[in-house]
C-alpha positions in Angstrom: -83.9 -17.9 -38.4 -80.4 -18.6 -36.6 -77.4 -15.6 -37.4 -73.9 -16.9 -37.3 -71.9 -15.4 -34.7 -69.4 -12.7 -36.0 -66.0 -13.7 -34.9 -64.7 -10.9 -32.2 -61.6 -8.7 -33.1 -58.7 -9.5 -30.8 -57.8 -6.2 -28.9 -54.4 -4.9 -28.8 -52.2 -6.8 -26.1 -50.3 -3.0 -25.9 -52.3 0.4 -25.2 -52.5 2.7 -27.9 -51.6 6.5 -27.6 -53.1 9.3 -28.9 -51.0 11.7 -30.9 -52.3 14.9 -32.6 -50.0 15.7 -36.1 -50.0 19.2 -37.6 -49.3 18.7 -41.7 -50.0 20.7 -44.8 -53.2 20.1 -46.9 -51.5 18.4 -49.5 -49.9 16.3 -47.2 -52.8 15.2 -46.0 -54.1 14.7 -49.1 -51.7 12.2 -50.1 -51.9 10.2 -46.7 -56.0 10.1 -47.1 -55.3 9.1 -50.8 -52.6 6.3 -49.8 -54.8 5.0 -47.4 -57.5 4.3 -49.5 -55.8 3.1 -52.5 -54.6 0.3 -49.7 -58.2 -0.2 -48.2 -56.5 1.1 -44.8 -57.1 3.4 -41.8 -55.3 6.4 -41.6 -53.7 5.0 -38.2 -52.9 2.0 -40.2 -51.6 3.2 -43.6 -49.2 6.3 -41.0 -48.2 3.0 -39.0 -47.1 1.4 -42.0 -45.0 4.2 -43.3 -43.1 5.0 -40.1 -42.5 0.9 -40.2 -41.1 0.8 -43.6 -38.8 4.1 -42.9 -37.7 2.6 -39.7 -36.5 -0.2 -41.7 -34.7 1.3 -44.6 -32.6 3.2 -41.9 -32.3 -0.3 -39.9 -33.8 1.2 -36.9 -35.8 -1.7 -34.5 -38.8 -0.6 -32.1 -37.2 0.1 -28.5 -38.1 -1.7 -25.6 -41.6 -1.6 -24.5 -41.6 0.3 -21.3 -43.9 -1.2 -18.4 -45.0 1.7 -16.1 -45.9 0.9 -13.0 -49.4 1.0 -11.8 -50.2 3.5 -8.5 -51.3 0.6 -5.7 -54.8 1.0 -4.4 -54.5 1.1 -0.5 -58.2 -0.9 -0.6 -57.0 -4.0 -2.6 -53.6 -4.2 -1.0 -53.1 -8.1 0.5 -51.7 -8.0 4.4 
């Protein structure tokens, strides 16, 4: 029996970063509930609302910032 191959999820072209958020229970409560009446992650369904807030105060994402990467003495070209 031959399995069709699953079609890979595309990883994000930027890094992610890992936030911790302190919030009351009910708070949470609504998020978790939000999130689920949308079929969406928690990370999803919060990145949603800060979108849609953003925008009703017309404010646009900032620049991405590149940091520069420390250079590794061993793969430096002469």
């Amino acid at each position: 029996m031959t399995y069709a191959k699953r079609p890979t999820m595309a990883r994000p072209k930027i890094k992610t970063e890992a936030t911790t958020l302190k919030m009351s229970p009910e708070i949470r409560d609504l998020w978790e509930r939000c999130a689920e009446q949308e079929h969406r992650s928690l990370t999803n369904m919060f990145e949603v609302m800060v979108r849609e807030h953003a925008k009703k105060l017309c404010l646009a994402p900032a620049a991405t910032v590149i940091t520069a990467q420390p250079i590794n003495p061993k793969n430096q070209q002469k």
